[in-house]
C-alpha positions as CSV (number, residue, x, y, z in Angstrom):
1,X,12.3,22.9,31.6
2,X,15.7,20.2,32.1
3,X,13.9,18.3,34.6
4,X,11.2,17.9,31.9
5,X,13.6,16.9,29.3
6,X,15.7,14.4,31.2
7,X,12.0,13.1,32.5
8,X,10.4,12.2,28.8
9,X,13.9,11.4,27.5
10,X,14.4,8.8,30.4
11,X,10.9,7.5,30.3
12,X,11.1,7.6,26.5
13,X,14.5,5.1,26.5
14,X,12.8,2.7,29.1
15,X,10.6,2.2,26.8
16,X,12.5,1.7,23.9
17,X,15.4,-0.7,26.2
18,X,12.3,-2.3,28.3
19,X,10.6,-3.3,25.2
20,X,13.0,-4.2,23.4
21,X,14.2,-6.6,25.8
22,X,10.7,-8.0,26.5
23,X,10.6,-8.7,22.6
24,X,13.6,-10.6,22.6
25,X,13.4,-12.5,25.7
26,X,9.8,-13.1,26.1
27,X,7.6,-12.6,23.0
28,X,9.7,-14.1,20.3
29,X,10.4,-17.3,22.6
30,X,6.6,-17.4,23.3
31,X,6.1,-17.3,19.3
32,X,8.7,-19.4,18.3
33,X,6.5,-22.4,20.4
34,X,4.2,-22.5,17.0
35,X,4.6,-24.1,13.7
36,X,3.4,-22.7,10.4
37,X,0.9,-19.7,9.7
38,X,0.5,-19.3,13.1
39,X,4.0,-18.8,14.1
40,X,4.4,-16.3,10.8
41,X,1.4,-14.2,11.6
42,X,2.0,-14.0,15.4
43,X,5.3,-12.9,14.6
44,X,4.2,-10.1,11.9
45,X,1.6,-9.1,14.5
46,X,3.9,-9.0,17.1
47,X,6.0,-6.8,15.1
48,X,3.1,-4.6,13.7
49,X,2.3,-4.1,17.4
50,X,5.5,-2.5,18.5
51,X,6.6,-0.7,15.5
52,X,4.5,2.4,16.6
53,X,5.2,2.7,20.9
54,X,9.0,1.7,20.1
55,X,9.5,3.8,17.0
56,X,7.6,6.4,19.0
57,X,10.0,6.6,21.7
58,X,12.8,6.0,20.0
59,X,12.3,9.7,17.9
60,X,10.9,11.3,21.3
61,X,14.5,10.1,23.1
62,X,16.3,11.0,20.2
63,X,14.3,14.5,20.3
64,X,14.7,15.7,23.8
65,X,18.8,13.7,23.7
66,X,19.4,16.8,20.9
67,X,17.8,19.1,23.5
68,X,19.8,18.2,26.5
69,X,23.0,17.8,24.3
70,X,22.8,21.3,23.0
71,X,22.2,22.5,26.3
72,X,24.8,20.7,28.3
73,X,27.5,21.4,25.0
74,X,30.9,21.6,26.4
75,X,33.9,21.6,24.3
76,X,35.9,19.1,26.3
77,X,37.4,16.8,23.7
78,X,35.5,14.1,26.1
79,X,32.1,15.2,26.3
80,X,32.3,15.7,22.6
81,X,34.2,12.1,21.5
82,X,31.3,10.5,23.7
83,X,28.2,12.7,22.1
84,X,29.4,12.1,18.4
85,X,29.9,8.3,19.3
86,X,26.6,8.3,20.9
87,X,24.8,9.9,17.7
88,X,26.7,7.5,15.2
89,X,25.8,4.5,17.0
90,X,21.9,5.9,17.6
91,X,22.2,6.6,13.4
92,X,23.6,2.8,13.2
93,X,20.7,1.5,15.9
94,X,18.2,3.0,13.2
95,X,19.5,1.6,10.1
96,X,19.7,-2.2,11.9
97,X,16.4,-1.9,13.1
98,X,14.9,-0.5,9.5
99,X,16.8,-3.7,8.6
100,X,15.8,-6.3,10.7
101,X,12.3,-5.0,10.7
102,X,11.6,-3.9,6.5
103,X,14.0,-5.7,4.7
104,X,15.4,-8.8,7.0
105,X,12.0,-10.1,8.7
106,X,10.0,-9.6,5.7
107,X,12.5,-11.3,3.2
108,X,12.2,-14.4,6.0
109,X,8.6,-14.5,6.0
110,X,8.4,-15.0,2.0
111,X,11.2,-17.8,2.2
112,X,8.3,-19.3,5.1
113,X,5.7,-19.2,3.2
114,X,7.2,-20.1,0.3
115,X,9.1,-23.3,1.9
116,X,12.3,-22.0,0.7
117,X,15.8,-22.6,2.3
118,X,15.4,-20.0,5.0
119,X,18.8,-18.2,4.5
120,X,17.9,-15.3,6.0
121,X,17.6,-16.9,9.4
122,X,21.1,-16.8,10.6
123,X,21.6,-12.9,9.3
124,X,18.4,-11.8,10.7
125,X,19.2,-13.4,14.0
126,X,22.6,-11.3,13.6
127,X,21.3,-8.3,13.0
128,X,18.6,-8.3,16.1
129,X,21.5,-8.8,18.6
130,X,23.3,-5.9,16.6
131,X,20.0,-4.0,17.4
132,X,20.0,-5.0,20.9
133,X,23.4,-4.7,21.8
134,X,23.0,-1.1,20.3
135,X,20.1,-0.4,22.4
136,X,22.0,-0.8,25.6
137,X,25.2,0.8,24.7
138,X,23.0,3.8,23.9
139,X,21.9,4.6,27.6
140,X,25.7,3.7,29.1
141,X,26.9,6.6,26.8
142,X,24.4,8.8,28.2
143,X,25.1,8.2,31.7
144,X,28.8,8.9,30.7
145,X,27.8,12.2,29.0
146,X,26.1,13.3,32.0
147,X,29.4,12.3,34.5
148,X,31.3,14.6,32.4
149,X,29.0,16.9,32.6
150,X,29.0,16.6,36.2
């Protein structure tokens, strides 16, 4: 039943690190080539598209991490400092991403549409690397938590 575990939770963070960095370094380039409407709604589509596979995998690694956590529990002050880390930033990767993806992205698109000054640019910008640099630190700590468990 491990082997299972480490199998979907593995799978299920490739999927959350692989898309994430295809988002980032192929699909918004590849949209921000248009102007206008076009740009806006590839972008919302873009997004719409992802939401459920990323969100998905996100809750499935989250899942089967609580799984393999409670059954590989030491109480080394190491294992544990790592595992808490670990869970605050996951609980910080979710509340940048709800964000950049509910509040941030659409704010943007009204100031778009609307021609406004788009201040929102530079802070959404901000928060996506937060996102991303959250999404890589994620799987480093886990490799750690399984040294020490080692």
């Amino acid at each position: 039943m491990t082997g299972v575990l480490v199998v979907v939770h593995l799978l299920a963070a490739a999927v959350w690190v692989g898309g994430s960095t295809a988002l980032i370094f192929v699909g918004v380039p590849a949209v921000r080539s248009l102007e206008g409407e076009p740009r806006g709604r590839a972008m919302r589509e873009l997004g719409l598209r992802w939401r459920p596979l990323g969100y998905g995998a996100l809750l499935v690694a989250a899942l089967t991490g609580v799984a393999l956590a409670a059954r590989d529990w030491q109480h080394s002050a190491s294992f544990q400092i790592v595992l808490w880390v670990k869970v605050a930033l996951a609980v910080c990767l979710v509340v940048v991403s709800y964000l950049h993806n509910f509040v941030l992205g659409p704010r943007l698109q009204v100031e778009v549409r609307e021609g406004a000054e788009q201040r929102t640019r530079p802070l959404l910008v901000a928060v996506g690397w937060t996102s991303y640099a959250l999404t890589l630190a994620l799987p480093i700590l886990g490799v750690v938590l399984q040294r020490l468990v080692d």
